[in-house]
N, C-alpha and C positions, 0 to 999 in steps of 0.2 A: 471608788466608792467605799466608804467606811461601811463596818460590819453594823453600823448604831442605823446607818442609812439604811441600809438593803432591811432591817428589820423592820424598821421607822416605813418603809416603803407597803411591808408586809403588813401592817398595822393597818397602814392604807387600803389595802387589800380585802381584808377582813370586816372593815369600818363599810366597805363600801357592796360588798358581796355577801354577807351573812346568809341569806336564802339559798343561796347556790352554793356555799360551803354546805350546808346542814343538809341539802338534798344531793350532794355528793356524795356527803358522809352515810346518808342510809342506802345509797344502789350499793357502793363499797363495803357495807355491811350486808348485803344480800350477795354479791360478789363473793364475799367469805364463807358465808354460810355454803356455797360450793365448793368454796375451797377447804373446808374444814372434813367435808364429806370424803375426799382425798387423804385424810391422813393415814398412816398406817404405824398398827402399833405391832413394834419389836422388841423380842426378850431374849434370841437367842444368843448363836456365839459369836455370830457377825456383829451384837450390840459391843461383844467383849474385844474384837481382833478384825483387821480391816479384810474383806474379802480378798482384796490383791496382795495379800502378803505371803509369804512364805509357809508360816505356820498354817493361816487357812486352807492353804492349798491344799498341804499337807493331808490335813485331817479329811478336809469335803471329799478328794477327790483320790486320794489313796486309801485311807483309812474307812472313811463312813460308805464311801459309795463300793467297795471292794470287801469288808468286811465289817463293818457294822450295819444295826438295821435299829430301826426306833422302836420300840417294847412301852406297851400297854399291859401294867401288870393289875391283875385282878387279887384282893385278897380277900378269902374265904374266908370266915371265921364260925363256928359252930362248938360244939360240947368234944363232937370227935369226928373228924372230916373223915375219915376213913368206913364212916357207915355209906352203905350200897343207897341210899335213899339222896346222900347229898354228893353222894359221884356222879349218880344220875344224872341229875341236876347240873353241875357242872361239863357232862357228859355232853346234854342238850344246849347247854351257853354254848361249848365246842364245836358242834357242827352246827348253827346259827352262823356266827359271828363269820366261822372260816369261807364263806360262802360270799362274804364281801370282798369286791377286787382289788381291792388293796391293802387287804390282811394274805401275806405269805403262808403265817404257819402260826398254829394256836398249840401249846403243850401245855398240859396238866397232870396230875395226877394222874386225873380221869383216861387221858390218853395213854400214859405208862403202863398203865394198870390192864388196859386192852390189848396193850400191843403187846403184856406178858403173857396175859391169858389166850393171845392167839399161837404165840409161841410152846403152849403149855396143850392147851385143845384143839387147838385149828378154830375154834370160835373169837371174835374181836366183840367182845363184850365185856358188862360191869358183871361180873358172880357173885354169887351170896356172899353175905358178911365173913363166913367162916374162911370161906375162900381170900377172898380179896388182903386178907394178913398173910396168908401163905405165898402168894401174888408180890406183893411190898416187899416182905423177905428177899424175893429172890431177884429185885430191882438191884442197880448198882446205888451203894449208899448214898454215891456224890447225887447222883438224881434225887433221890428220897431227899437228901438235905436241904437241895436245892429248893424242893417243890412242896416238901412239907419238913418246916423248922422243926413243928412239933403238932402233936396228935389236934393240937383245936386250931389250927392255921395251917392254909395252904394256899396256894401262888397258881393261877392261868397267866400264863404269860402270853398275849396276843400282839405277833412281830409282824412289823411292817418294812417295805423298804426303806433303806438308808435315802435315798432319793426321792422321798415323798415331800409335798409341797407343805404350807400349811395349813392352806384351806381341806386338802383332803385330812390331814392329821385330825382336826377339829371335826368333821366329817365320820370318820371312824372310832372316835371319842365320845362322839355322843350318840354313834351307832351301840357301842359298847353297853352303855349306861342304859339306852333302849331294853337290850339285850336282857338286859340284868335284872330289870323292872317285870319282864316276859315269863322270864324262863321259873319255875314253882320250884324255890327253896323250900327246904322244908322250916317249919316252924323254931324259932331260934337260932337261925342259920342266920347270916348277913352277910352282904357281897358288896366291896366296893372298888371301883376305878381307880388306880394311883399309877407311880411310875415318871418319867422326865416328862412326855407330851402330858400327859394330864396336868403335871405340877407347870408346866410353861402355860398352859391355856389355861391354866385356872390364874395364875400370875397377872395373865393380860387382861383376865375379866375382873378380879381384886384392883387392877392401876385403873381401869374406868370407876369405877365404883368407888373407890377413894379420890379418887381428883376431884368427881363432884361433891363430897362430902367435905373435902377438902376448901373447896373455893366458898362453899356455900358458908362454911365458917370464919374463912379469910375475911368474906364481905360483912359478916354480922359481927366483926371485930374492928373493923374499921367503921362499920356507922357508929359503934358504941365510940371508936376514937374520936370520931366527927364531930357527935356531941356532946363530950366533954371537954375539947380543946379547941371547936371551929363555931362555938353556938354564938360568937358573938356578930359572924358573916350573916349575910342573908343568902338563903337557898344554900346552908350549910353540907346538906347528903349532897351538892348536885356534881361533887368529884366521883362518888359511886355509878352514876350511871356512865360517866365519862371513862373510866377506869374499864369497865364493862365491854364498851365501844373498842378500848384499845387490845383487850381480851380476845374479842371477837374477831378482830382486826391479825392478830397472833395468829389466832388458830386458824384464820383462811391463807397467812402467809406459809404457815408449817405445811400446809397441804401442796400449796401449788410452787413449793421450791422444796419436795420431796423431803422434808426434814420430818422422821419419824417422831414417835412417841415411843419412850425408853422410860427405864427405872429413874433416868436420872434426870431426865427434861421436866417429869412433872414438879419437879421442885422451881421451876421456874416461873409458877405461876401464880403463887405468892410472892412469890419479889418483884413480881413486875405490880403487882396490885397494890405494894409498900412503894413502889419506888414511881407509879404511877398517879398516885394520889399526891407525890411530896412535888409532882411536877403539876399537878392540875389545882392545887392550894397555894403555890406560891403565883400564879395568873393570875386565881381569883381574887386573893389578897390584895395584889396589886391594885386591878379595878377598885377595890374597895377601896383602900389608900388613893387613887386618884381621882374617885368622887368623893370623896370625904374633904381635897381641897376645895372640892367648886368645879372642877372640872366639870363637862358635857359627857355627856355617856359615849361621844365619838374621839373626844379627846382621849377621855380613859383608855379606848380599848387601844388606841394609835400611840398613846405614851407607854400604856402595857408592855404591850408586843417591841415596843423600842427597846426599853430597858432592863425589862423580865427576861425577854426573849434570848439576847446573849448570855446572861449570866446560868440561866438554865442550860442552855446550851453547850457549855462550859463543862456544868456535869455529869451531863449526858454523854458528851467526850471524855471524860473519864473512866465513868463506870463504864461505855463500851471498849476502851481499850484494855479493862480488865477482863470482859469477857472475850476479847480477840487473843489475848492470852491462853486461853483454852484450846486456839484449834491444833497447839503444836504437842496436845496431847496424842499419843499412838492409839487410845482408846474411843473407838467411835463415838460408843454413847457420852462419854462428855466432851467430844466436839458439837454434838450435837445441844448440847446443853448449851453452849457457848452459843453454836450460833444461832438457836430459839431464843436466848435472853440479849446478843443484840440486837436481832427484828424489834424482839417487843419492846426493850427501850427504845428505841428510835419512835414505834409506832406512838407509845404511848405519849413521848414528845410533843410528835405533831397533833397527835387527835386534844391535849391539853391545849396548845396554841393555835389550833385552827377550832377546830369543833368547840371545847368549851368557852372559849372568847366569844365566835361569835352567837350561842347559845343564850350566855351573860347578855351581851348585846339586844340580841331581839327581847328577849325579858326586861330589861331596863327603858329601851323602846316602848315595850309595852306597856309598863308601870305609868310612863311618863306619858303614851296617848291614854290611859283609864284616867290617870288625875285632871288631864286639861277635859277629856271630855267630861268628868264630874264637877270640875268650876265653871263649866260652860252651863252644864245644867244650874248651878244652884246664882249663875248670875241671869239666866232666865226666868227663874222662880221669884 
């Protein structure tokens, strides 16, 4: 059997089943929407280096879990951090925060400055202003450097284990921020969250929030295409909603074949919306060209899917062998790139050739029962 048959067959298929395609297509769309609730979004070093390798090994299980720990750094800022009023203050962030089970150890100033003055009185406490210089003085200067740069900034660094997951990291992160919001700076003081966990969760909640601002543009750039270059089709947006379908379709596949969300996959979601429209406008084109000879609206869609359908086809073989190119990158995340933008071409393929075929279909159907029943009427009149 020829590849013109087996389409020419599919054509068949579509021509004769359009209901049960378009109701297949929306359980597969609810389908997805489970699968999309699956996704997981990744920033770390596993995005950058494969977990079985060498180097990883390295780091995770020598380095990070044996001698490094994750740091949530707080920065102070006020007039002159070294007043008793905003030690205080920091003072009480310190024994807050420490009190969560998955904060090891919280240092500050605030703590340095006690642990001299116990060393100094036998009391673990903030002293007066006069004191607290004399206190600093007598710290080692790498600390003092470390923890205050200089007189209007200083550093709480709140350390967690190397071994913490990410949902507690996120967990402790915004325990932090809680913390921070509680505790009574004084007036003109300011205190904020930074540090790697903060800047990676802030990362992850910036790549949501851009992808939707993101797509939401993609699509209001492609109707402005639509109808400047497609106004001469009928039902010229109707590759947007199509497009949408093979989106939706994406994102339930990235979920339940565990392919994350990275810096570098959401770029794939504009090319599949460019390169899914170029495959859902050359179908409908087709249609059009083959009711524009005389054709039947069942011929059209069976000479469509004949003729369209290989030559498309054809492309979509190409541009996935470019993105199968990507998986023999060493870098996850754009393996991962690669194989989210094969899914979605391929997806967006079929949902053009199945879904908006027979879509076009029943609406031309349609067209065709409102006219006979409107000459039906006006020969009964």
């Amino acid at each position: 059997m020829s590849v013109k048959q087996i389409f020419e067959n599919i054509g068949a298929f579509v021509e004769k089943s359009p209901k049960t395609i378009l109701a297949t297509a929306i359980i597969l769309m609810l389908l997805s929407f489970i699968g999309a609730g699956l996704i997981e979004q990744k920033s770390g070093t596993d995005t950058f280096v494969k977990k079985n390798s060498e180097i990883y090994q390295n780091y995770d299980h020598l380095y990070k879990q044996n001698f490094g720990s994750e740091v949530i750094v707080v920065l102070v800022e006020s007039d002159d951090v070294r007043e008793s009023e905003i030690l205080e203050a920091i003072n009480n962030f310190d024994m807050i925060i420490e009190q969560d089970k998955d904060v090891e150890n919280v240092v500050s100033m605030a703590s340095l400055i006690k642990s001299a003055s116990y060393s100094a009185t036998g009391r673990s406490e903030i002293p007066e202003d006069n004191t607290i210089l004399t206190l600093i003085d007598q710290l080692p200067s790498a600390y003092v450097e470390q923890f205050m740069p200089e007189t209007t900034h200083t550093l709480i660094m709140v350390q967690m284990p190397g071994s913490i997951n990410e949902d507690n990291k996120k967990r402790v992160l915004a325990q932090v921020e809680r913390t921070i919001e509680i505790v009574d700076f004084p007036a003109g003081t300011t205190a904020v969250a930074t540090g790697e966990p903060a800047y990676i969760i802030a990362m992850s909640e910036e790549m949501t929030s851009s992808l939707g601002n993101m797509l939401v543009l993609a699509f209001i750039l492609m109707i402005i295409g639509l109808k400047i270059v497609f106004r001469h089709v009928r039902w010229s947006l109707l590759p947007i909603p199509v497009i949408l379908v093979g989106l939706i379709y994406t994102f339930g596949a990235m979920g339940l074949l565990s392919i994350p969300m990275t810096m570098a996959s959401m770029a794939v979601f504009p090319i599949l919306i460019g390169l899914g429209a170029d495959y859902a406008i050359q179908f409908q084109n087709r249609i059009e060209e083959e009711l524009a000879k005389g054709e039947s609206a069942e011929e059209a869609v069976i000479d469509t899917i004949k003729h369209t359908g290989p030559a498309v086809a054809t492309a979509v073989v190409a541009t996935s062998l470019g993105f199968i190119a990507l998986f023999i990158s060493p870098v996850p995340m754009i393996q991962d790139f690669g194989k989210m933008s094969l899914v979605g071409v391929i997806l967006c393929y079929l949902v053009s050739m199945f879904v908006l075929v027979a879509l076009l279909y029943r609406l031309d159907r349609r067209s065709l029962e409102k006219e006979a029943e409107k000459n039906f009427k006006k020969e009964l009149n």
